[in-house]
VMD Tcl script that builds the backbone (N, CA, C; Angstrom):
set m [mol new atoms 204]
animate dup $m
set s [atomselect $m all]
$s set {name element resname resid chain x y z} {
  {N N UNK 1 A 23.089 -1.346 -2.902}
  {CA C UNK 1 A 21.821 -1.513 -2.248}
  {C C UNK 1 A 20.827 -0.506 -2.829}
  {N N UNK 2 A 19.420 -0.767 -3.041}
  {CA C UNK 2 A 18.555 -0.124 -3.665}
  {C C UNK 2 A 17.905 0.599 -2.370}
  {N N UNK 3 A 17.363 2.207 -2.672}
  {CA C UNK 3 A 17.281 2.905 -1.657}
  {C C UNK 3 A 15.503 2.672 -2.101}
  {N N UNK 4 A 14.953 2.775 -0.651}
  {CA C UNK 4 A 13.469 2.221 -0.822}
  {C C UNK 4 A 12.793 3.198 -1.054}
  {N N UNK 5 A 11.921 3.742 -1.988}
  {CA C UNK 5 A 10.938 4.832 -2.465}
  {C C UNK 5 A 9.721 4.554 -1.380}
  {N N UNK 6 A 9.116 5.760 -1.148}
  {CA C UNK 6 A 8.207 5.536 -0.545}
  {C C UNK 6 A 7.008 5.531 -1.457}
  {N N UNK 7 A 5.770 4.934 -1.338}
  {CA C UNK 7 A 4.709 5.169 -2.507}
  {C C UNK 7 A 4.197 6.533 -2.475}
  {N N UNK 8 A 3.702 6.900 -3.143}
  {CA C UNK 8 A 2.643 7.952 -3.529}
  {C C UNK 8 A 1.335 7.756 -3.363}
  {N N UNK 9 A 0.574 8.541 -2.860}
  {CA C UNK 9 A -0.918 8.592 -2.496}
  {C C UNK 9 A -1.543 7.542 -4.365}
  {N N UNK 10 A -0.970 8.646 -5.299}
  {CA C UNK 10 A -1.588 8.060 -6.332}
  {C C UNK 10 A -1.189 6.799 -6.750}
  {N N UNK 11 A 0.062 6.448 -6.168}
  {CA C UNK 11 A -0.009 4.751 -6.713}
  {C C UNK 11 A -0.701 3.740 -5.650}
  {N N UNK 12 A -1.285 4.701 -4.179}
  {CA C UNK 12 A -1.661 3.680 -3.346}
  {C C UNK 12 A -3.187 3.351 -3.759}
  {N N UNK 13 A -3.641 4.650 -4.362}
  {CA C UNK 13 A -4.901 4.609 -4.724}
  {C C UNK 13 A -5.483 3.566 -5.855}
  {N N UNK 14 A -4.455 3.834 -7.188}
  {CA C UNK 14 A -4.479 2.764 -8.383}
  {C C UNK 14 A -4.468 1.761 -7.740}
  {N N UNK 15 A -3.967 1.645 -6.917}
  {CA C UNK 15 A -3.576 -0.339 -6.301}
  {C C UNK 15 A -4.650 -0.664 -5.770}
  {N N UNK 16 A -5.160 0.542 -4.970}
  {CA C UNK 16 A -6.946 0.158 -4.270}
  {C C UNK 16 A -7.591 -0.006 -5.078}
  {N N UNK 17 A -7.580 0.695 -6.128}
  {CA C UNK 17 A -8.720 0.685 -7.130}
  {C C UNK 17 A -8.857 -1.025 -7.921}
  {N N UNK 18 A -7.206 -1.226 -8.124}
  {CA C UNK 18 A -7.100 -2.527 -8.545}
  {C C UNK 18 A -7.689 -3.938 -8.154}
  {N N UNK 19 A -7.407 -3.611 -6.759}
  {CA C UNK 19 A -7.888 -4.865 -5.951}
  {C C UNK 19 A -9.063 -4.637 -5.472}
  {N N UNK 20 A -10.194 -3.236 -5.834}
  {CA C UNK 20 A -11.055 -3.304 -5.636}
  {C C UNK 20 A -12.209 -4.351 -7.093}
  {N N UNK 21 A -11.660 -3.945 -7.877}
  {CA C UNK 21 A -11.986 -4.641 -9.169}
  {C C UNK 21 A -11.676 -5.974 -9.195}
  {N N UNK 22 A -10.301 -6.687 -8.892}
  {CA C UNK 22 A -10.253 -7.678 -8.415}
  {C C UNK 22 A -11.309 -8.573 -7.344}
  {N N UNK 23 A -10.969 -8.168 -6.447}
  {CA C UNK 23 A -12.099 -8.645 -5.219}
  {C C UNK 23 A -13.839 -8.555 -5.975}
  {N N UNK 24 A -14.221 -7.737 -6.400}
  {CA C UNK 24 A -15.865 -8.059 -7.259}
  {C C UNK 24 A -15.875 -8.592 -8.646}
  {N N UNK 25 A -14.752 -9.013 -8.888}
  {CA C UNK 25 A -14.873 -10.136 -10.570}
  {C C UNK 25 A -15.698 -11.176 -9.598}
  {N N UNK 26 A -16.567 -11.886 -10.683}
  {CA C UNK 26 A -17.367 -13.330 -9.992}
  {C C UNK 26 A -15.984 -14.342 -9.733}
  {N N UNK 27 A -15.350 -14.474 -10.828}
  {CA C UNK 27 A -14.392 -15.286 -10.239}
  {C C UNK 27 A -13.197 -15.208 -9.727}
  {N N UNK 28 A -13.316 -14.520 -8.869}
  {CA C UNK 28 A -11.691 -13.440 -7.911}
  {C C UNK 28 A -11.775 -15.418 -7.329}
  {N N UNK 29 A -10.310 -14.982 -6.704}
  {CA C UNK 29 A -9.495 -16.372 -6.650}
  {C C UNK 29 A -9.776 -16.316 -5.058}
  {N N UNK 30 A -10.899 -17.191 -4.199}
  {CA C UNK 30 A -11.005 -17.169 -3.163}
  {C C UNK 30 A -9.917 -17.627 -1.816}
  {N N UNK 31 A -8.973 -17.832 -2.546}
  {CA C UNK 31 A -8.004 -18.229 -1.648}
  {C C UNK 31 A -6.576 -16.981 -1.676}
  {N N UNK 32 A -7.158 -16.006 -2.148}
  {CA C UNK 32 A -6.305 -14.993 -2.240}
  {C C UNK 32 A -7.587 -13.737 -1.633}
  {N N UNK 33 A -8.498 -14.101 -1.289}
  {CA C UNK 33 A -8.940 -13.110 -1.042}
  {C C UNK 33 A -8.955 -12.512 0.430}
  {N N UNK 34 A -8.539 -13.013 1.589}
  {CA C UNK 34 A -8.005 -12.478 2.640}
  {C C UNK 34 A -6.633 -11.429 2.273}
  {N N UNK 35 A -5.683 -12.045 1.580}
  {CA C UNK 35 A -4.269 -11.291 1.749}
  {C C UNK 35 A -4.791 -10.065 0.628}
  {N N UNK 36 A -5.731 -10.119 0.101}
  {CA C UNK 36 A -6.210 -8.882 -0.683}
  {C C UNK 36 A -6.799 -7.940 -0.029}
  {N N UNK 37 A -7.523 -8.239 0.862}
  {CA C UNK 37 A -8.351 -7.369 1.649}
  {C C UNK 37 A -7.300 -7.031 2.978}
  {N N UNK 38 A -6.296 -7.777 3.300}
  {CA C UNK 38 A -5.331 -7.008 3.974}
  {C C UNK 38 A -4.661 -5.984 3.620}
  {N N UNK 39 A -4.521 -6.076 2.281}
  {CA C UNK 39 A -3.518 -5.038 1.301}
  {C C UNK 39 A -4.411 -3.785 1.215}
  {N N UNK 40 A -5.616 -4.383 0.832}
  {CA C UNK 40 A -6.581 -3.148 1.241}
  {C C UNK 40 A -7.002 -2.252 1.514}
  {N N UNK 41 A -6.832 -2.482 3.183}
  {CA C UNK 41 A -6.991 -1.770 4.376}
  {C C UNK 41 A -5.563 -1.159 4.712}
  {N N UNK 42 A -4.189 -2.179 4.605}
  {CA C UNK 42 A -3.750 -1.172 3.939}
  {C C UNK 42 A -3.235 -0.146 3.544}
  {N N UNK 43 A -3.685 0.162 2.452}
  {CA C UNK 43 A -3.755 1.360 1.809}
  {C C UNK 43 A -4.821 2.263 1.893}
  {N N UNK 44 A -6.020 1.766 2.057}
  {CA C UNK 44 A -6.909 3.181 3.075}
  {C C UNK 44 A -6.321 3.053 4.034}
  {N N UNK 45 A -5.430 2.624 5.053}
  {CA C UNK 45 A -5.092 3.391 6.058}
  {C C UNK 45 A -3.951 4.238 5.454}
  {N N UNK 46 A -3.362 3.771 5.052}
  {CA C UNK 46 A -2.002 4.892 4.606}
  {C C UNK 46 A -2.639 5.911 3.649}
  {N N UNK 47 A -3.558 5.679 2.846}
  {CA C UNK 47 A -4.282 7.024 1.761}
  {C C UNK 47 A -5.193 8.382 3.045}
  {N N UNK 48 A -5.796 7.448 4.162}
  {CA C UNK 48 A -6.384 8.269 5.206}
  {C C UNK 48 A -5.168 9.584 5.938}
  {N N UNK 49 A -3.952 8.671 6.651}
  {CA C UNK 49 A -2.910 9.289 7.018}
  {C C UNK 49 A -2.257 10.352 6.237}
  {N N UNK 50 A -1.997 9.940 4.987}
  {CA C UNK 50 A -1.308 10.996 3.937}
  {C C UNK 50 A -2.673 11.958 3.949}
  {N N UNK 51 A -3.831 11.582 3.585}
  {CA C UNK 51 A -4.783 12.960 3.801}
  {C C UNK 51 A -4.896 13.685 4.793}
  {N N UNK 52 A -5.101 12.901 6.206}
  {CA C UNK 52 A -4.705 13.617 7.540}
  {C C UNK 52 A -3.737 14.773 7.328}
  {N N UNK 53 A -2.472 14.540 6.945}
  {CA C UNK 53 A -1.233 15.303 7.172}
  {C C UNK 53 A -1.256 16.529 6.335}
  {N N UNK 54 A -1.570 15.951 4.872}
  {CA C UNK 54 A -1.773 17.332 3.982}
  {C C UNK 54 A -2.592 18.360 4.429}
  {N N UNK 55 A -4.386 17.733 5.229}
  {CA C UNK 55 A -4.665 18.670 5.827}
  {C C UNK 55 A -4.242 19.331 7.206}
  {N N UNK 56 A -3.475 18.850 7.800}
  {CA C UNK 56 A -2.710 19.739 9.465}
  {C C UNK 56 A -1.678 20.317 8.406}
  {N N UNK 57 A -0.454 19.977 7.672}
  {CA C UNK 57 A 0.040 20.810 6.780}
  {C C UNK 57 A -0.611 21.822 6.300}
  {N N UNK 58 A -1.382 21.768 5.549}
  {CA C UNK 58 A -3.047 23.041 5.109}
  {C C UNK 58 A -3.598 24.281 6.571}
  {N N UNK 59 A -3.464 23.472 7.339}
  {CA C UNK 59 A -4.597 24.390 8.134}
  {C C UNK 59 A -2.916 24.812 8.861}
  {N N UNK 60 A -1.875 24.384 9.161}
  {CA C UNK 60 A -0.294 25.110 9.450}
  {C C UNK 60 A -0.224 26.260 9.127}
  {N N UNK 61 A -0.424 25.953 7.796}
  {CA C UNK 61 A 0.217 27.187 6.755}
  {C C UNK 61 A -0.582 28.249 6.468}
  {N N UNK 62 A -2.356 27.976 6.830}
  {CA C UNK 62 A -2.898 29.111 6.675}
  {C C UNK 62 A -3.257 29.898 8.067}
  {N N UNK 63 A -2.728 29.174 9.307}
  {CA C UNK 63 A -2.776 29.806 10.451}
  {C C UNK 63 A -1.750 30.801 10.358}
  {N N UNK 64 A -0.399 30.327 10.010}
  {CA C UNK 64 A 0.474 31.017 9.922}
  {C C UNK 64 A 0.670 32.439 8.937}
  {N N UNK 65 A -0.179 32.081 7.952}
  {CA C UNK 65 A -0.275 33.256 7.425}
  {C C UNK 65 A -1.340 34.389 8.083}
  {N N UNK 66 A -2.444 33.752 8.645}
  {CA C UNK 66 A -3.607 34.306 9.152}
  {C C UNK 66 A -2.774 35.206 10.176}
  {N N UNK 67 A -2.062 34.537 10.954}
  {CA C UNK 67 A -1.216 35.798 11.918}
  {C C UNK 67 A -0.203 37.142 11.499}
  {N N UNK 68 A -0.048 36.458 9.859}
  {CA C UNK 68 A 1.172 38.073 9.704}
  {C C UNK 68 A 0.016 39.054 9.714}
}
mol reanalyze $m
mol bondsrecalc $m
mol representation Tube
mol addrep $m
């Protein structure tokens, strides 16, 4: 059984970027363009979350130092 990788911020981003280019070609394939804009959203939500965390991780670690 293949063990499931989780993505990376930077491959969620390339993929946004992808289907952002996709979605504004004149001739993006209008019958694919809902399940594109689901994929979308997404990945700004999961690129938002992973930023969320790095920063409470960030502001963790410099509270914690702020107290020694």
């Amino acid at each position: 059984m293949k063990k499931k990788t989780e993505m990376t911020y930077q491959q969620a981003r390339r993929e946004l970027e992808t289907l952002v280019e996709e979605l504004e070609r004149p001739d993006a394939d209008l019958g694919q363009i809902a399940s594109k804009v689901k994929r979308a959203l997404d990945l700004v939500s999961y690129c938002r979350n992973y930023l969320r965390k790095v920063r409470e991780d960030a502001e963790t670690t410099l509270d914690a130092y702020e107290k020694e």
